[in-house]
C-alpha positions, 0 to 999 in steps of 0.5 A, spaced: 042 630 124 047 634 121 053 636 124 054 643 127 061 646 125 064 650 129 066 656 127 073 658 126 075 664 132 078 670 128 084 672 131 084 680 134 088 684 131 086 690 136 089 687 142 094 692 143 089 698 145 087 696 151 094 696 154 095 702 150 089 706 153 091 703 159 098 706 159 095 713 156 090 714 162 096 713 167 100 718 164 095 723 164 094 722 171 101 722 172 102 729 169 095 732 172 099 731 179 105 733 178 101 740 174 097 740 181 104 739 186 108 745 181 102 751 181 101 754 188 094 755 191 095 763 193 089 762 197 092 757 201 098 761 201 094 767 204 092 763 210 098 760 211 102 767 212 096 769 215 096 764 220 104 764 222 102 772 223 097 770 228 101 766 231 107 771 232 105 776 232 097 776 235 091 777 232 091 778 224 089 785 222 083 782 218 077 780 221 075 777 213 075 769 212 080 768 206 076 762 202 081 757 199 083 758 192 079 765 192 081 770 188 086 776 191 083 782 194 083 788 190 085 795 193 078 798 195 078 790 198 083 791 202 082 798 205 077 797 208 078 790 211 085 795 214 079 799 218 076 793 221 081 792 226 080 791 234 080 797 239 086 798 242 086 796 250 085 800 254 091 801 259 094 804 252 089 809 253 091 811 260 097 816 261 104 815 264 102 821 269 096 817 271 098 810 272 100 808 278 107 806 281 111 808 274 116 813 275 116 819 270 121 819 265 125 824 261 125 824 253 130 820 253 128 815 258 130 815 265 128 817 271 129 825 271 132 822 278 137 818 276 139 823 270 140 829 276 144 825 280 148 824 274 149 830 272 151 833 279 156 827 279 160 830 271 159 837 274 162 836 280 168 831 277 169 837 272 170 841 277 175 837 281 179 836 274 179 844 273 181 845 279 186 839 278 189 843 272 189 850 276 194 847 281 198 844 277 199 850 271 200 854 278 206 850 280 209 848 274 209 855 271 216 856 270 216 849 266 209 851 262 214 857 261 220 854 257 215 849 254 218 844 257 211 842 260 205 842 256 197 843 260 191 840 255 185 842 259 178 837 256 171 837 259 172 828 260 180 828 261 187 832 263 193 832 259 199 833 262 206 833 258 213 832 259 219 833 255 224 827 257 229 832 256 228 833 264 226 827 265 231 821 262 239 821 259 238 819 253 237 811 252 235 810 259 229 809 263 232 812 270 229 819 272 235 824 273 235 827 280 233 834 278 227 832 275 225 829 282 222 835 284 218 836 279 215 829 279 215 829 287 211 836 286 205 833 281 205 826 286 203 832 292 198 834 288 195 829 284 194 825 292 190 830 293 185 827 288 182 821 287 182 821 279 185 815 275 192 816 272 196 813 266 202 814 264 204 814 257 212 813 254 214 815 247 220 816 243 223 818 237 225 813 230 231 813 232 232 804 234 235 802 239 237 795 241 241 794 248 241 788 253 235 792 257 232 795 252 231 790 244 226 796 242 223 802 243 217 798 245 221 797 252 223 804 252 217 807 252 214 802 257 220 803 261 220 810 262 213 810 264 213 805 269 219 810 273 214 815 273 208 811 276 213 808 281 216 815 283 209 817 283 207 811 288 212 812 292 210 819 293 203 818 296 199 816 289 195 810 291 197 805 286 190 803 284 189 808 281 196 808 276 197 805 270 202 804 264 202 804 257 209 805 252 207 807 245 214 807 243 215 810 236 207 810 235 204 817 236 210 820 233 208 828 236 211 831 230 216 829 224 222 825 225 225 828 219 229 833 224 232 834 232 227 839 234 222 834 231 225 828 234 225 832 241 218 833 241 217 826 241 221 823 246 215 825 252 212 822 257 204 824 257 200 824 264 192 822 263 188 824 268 181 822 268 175 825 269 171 821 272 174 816 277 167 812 279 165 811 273 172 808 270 172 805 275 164 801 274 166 800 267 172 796 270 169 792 275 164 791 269 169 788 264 172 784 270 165 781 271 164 779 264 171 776 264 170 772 270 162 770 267 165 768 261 170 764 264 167 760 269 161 758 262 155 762 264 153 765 259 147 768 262 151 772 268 156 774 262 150 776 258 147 780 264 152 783 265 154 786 258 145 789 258 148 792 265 154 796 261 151 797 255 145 800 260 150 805 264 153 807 257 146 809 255 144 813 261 151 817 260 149 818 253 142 820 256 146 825 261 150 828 257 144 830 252 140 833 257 146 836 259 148 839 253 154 837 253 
């Protein structure tokens, strides 16, 4: 019996396809992920916005389902989607007279109350200024006359200027004794009220550099401070005093000249108007200073809504009020 040759195995020169379509398969897939990460599903998107509004802000405003990958919503869609929405509660139906236990509010939102009460107490504070300003154009008639003492009258303050040529020689801060008078005669009246006072010292360019005075700054400074003590020796309570030195700021005039010079060598009285509500403003500032101070900003932050609360409602008095 004959012999079965084997026959001879061909050698496959082919063999590198199948890898090669193995490499091309992955890299498509690869591209058809990364082209299906990079493009944004505007569907998907629509609902996420629709649902982080919902969640922030209460209900969406439309009562229509987005499907997933569903095409955007045309004008006319969208229009009448806006319409369907929820009625509006039923305490936004009822008016502010009917509701019980909330009190009527002017146009600007406080209680006509309140705004009353505030209105009564600037009306009688400007009286008290003006009659404040009277008294003191009376008894310095003959000073106003030769222009020596300026009166500026204002709805919120009271001016009161004195030339330091009848106050101070020159380049010392101690009151000359003729000027006690006049500075005797305004503690009289001012005791008489319970404004706050500041006083304000000014000088000229001219600089000066002495063992008590290096600069106009403490110049300035000094001669107020003779006129608030010469004030609070004489019946002026000294919680209502204070001292501001200007130097050579603020100049009244140009220093090119002496008269100019002259005008703005002065001591300037501010008399507040309204001594309850600067005095509510600094308790206020303190309160914020000793809240912050101690690191609780919650006290600090309840504090600061009171100020900006208070400013608000004068804000609110003075436009009722026309003022």
């Amino acid at each position: 019996m004959a012999k079965k040759h084997k026959h001879e195995e061909h050698v496959n020169h082919e063999a590198w396809a199948i890898p090669y379509g193995d490499l091309v398969t992955l890299l498509l897939a690869f591209f058809v992920v990364m082209y299906s990460i990079s493009s944004v599903n505007e569907g998907k998107y629509r609902v996420l916005s629709q649902s982080m509004v919902a969640a922030f802000h209460g209900k969406p405003k439309s009562m229509t389902p987005i499907q997933v990958g569903a095409q955007p919503v045309s004008g006319s869609q969208m229009s009448l989607m806006d319409g369907i929405r929820p009625a509006a509660p039923a305490t936004d139906l009822i008016p502010r007279s009917a509701a019980p236990g909330i009190p009527q509010l002017s146009r600007s939102g406080m209680n006509p109350e309140r705004v009353a009460e505030q209105r009564d107490a600037q009306g009688q504070a400007m009286r008290e200024l003006q009659a404040l300003a009277s008294a003191i154009e009376q008894a310095m008639a003959p000073l106003i006359d030769e222009k020596l003492i300026v009166v500026r009258r204002n709805r919120q303050w009271l001016e009161v200027e004195i030339r330091t040529d009848i106050l101070f020689p020159s380049g010392v801060a101690t009151i000359t004794p003729s000027a006690h008078v006049v500075l005797d005669e305004l503690s009289t009246i001012f005791a008489r009220f319970n404004n706050s006072i500041r006083v304000e010292g000014y000088t000229d360019d001219r600089p000066i550099n002495t063992l008590v005075f290096p600069s106009n700054w403490e110049l300035s400074a000094a001669r107020a401070a003779s006129v608030v003590r010469r004030f609070a020796e004489h019946g002026v309570a000294p919680d209502r005093l204070g001292i501001i030195g200007w130097g050579e700021q603020r100049p009244a005039a140009s220093n090119d000249s002496a008269e100019g010079r002259n005008q703005n060598r002065r001591v300037l009285i501010v008399v507040l108007g309204s001594d309850l509500q600067q005095r509510a403003i600094s308790d206020l500032a303190s309160r914020v200073r000793d809240a912050a101070g101690t690191g609780d900003d919650d006290g600090a932050a309840a504090v600061a809504t009171e100020e900006s609360s208070q400013a608000a409602d004068n804000a609110a008095v003075q436009q009722e009020s026309g003022a």
